[in-house]
C-alpha positions in Angstrom: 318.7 52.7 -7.7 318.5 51.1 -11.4 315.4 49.5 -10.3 313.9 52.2 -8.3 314.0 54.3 -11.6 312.6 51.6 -13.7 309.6 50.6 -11.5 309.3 54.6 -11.7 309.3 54.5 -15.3 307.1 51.9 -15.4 304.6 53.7 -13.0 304.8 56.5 -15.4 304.2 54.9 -18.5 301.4 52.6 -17.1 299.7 55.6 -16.0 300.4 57.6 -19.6 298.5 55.0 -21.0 295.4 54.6 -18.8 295.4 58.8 -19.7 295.5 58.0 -23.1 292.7 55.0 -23.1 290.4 57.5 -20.5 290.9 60.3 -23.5 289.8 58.1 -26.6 287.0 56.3 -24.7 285.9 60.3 -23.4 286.0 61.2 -27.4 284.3 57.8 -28.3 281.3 59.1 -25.8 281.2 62.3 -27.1 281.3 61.9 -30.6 278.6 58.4 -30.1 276.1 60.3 -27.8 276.9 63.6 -26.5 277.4 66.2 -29.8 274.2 64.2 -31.7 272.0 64.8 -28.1 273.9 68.2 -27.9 272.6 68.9 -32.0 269.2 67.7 -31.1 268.8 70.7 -28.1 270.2 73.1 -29.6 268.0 72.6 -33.4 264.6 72.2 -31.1 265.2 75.2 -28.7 266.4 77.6 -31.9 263.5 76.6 -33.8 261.0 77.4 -30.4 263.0 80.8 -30.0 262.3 81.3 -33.3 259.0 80.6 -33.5 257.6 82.2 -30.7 260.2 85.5 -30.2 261.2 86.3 -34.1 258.4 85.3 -36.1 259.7 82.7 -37.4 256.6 81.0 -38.8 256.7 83.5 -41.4 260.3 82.7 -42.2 259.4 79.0 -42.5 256.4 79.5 -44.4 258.3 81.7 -47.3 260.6 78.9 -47.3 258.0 76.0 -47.2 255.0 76.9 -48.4 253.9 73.1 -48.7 253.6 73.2 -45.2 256.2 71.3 -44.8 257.9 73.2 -41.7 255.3 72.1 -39.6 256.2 68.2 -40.0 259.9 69.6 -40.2 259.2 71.1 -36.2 257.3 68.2 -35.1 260.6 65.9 -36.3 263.1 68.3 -33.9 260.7 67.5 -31.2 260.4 63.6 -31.2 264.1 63.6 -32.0 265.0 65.0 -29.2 262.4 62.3 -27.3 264.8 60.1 -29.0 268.7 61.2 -28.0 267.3 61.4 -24.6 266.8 58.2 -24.0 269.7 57.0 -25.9 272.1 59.2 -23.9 270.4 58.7 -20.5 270.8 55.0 -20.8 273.9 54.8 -22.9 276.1 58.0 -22.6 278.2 59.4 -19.9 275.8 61.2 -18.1 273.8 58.2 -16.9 274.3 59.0 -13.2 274.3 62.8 -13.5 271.8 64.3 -11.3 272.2 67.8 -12.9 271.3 65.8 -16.4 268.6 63.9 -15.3 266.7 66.8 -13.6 267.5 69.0 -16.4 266.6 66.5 -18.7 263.1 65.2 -16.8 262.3 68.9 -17.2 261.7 69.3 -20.8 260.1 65.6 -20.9 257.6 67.4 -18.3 256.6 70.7 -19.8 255.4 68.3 -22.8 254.0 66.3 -21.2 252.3 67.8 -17.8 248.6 68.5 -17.4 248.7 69.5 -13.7 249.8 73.3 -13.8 247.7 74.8 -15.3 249.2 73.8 -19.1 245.7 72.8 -21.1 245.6 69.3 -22.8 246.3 70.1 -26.5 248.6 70.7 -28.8 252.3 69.7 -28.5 250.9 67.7 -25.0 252.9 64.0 -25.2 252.5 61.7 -22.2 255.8 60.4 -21.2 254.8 56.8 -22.5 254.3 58.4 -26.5 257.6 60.3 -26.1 259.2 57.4 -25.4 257.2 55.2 -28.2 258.0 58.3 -30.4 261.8 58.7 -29.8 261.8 54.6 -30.6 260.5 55.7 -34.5 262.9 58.1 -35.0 266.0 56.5 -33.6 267.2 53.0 -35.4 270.9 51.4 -35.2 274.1 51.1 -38.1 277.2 50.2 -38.3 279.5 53.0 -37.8 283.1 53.8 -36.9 282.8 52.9 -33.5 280.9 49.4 -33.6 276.6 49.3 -33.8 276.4 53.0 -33.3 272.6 55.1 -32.6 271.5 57.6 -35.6 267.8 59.1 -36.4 266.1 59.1 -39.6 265.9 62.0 -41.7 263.5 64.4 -41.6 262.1 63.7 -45.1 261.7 59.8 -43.9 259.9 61.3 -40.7 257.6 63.2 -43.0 256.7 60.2 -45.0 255.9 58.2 -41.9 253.2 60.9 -41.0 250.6 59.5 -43.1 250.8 56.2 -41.6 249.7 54.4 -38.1 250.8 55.5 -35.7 251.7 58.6 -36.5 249.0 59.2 -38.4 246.5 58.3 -35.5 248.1 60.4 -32.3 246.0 62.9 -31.2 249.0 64.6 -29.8 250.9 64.7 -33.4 247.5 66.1 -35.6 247.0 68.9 -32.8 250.4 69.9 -33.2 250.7 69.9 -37.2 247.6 71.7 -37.2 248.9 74.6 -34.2 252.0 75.0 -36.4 249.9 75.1 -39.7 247.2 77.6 -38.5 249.1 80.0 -36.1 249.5 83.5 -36.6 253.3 84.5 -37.7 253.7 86.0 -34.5 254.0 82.9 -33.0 251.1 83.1 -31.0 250.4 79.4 -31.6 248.0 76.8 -29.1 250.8 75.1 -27.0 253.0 78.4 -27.0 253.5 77.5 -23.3 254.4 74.2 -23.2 257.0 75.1 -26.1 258.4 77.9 -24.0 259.1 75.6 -20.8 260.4 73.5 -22.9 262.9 75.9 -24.5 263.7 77.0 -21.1 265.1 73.7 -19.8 267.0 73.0 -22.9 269.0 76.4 -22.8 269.6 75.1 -19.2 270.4 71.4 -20.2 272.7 72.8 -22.7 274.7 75.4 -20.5 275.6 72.9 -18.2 276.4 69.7 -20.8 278.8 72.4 -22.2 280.4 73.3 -19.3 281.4 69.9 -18.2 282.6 69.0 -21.5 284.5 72.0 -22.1 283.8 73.1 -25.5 280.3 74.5 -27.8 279.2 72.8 -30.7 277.2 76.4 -31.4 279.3 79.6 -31.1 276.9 82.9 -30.2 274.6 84.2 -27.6 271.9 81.4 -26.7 268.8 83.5 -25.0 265.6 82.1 -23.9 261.8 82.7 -24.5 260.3 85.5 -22.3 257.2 83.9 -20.2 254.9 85.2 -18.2 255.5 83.5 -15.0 258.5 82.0 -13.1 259.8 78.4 -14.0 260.5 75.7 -10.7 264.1 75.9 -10.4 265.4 72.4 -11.5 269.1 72.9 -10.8 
């Protein structure tokens, strides 16, 4: 009976501390990939909502009247280019379907030229998203070994007036949309920028719900459009 407890014990124990290792390696995920990529939808889609449903533009433009909220935009978008990849090769959700569809769909309202969305501004091919995300994103050490970070927006801004940056098509077009739109938000691209919105209030719903908690307390509403969105879920 002595050993019958003790193997019992033993059972217990072993299985305590597989719990604990699943728990630290769950908060190790989250805190390496999954708030940053969770911070990164949530800034871009609040900036589009913004933008194109509560004038923002003339928010930003009190605030910066350098310009510089049109480089500032551009920056929220490429990041995101950036945690994408990092997450979908790197973080838990690597074999998510829900993710990867969810995910696929913002990458394709930027980047579509087939439904009727006009070549233009904020129009990035898949391969410049993903040579985009690559500026952005660089390496560090950090608390949890060689750890992913992007660089700050002011570091982004500098880069702008170099190659590449300086010589995408895509990147001018944008800066210039931003720079030149009425504060209504009425802006060349307004489209693609609402699909994307769309997907990421989606992407983020569902990454919240399967990790159980909101980096962003309030209500999280989404960009009225004129025409249905493919259901992606």
């Amino acid at each position: 009976m002595q050993w019958f407890l003790m193997a019992l014990w033993a059972v217990w124990t072993w299985s305590q501390d597989r719990e604990q290792e699943r728990l630290k390696e769950r908060a190790r995920l989250a805190a390496l990939y999954v708030n940053p990529f969770l911070s990164a939808c949530e800034d871009l889609q609040s900036r589009i909502y913004h933008i194109l449903e509560l004038g923002g533009l003339r928010a930003l433009r009190q605030r910066y009247p350098d310009g510089a909220y049109a480089a500032e935009t551009l920056y929220l978008i490429i990041r995101y280019f950036g945690w994408e990849t990092v997450v979908h090769r790197y973080g838990p959700y690597t074999q998510d379907p829900v993710v990867t569809r969810l995910a696929e769909a913002v990458r394709r309202a930027f980047a579509t030229s087939d439904t009727g969305l006009p070549v233009g501004p904020f129009n990035f091919y898949h391969p410049e998203q993903k040579a985009l995300g690559k500026i952005v994103m660089h390496r560090m050490a950090g608390q949890y070994g060689v750890e992913f970070d992007t660089i700050s927006s002011y570091e982004f801004k500098e880069r702008l007036a170099s190659p590449p940056l300086s010589e995408s098509e895509a990147i001018q077009q944008s800066l210039e949309a931003l720079r030149t739109a009425a504060d209504d938000g009425e802006l060349p691209g307004r489209a693609r920028l609402a699909l994307a919105q769309h997907h990421l209030v989606d992407l983020l719903r569902y990454l919240e719900g399967k990790e159980g908690y909101r980096l962003f307390p309030g209500e999280r509403k989404k960009v009225l459009i004129a025409q249905p969105l493919e259901k992606v879920e």
